[in-house]
C-alpha distance (Angstrom), angle and dihedral (degrees) to the residues before:
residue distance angle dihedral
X1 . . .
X2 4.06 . .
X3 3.54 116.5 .
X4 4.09 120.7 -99.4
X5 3.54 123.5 -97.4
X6 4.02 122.6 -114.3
X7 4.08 82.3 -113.9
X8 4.29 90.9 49.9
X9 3.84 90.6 47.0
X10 3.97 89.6 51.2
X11 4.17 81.5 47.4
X12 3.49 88.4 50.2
X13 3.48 96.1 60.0
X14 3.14 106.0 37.4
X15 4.16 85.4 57.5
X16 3.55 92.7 53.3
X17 4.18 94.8 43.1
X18 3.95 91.6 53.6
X19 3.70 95.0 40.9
X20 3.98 85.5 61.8
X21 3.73 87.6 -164.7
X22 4.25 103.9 122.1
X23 4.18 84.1 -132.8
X24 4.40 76.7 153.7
X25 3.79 99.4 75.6
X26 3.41 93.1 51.4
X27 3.69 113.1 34.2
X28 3.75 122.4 97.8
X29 3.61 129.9 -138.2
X30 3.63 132.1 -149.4
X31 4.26 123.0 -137.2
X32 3.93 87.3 -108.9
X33 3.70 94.1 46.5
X34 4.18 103.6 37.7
X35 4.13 82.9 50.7
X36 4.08 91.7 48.2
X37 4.05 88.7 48.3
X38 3.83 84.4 44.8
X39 3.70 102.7 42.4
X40 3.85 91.2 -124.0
X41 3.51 131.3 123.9
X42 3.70 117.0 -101.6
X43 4.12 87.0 -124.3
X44 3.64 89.5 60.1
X45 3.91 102.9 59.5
X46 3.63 85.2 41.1
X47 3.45 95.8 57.6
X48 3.98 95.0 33.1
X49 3.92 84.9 57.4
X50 3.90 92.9 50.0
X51 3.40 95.0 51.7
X52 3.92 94.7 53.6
X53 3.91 95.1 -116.9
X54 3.92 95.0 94.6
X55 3.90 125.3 -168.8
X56 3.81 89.2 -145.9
X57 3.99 126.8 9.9
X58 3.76 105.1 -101.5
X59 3.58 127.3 -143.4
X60 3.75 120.0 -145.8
X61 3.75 108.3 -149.9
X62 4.19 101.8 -176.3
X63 3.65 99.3 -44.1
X64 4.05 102.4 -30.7
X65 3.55 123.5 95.7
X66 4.00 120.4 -133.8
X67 3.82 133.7 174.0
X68 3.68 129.6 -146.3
X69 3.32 121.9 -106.4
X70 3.72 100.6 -148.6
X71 3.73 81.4 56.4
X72 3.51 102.2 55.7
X73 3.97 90.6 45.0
X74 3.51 94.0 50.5
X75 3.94 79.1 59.6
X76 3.29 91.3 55.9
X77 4.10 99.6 48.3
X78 3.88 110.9 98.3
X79 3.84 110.6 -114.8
X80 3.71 108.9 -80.7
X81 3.92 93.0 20.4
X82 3.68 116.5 126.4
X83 3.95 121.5 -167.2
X84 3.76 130.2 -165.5
């Protein structure tokens, strides 16, 4: 999955602010997706997380690794930014 644009980030959160719906604190993210969002490499949350100084807080449903979204976007946010 390739990485978003600055412009498709700003789309992003524009879709999610006028939906009004808080689709964020739920949603879960997988490695390949929370690293396209992010612009990281899958390899590098991976090994982040394994080495106990994570990029994102994972959560381990079963045995599969997933990343909230609301957590990576509030990565995203400029400092001092606040989105509905």
């Amino acid at each position: 999955m390739p990485a978003l644009n600055s412009s498709q980030k700003a789309e992003l959160f524009q879709d999610i602010a006028r939906s009004g719906v808080d689709i964020a604190a739920s949603k879960l993210l997988t490695t390949q997706q929370a690293a396209a969002l992010l612009g990281l490499s899958p390899h590098t949350l991976e090994r982040r997380r394994c080495m106990k100084n994570p990029v994102l807080p994972a959560v381990v449903i079963a045995s599969r690794v997933r990343y909230r979204l609301s957590d990576a976007l509030a990565l995203l946010q400029p400092e001092g930014s606040t989105h509905a």
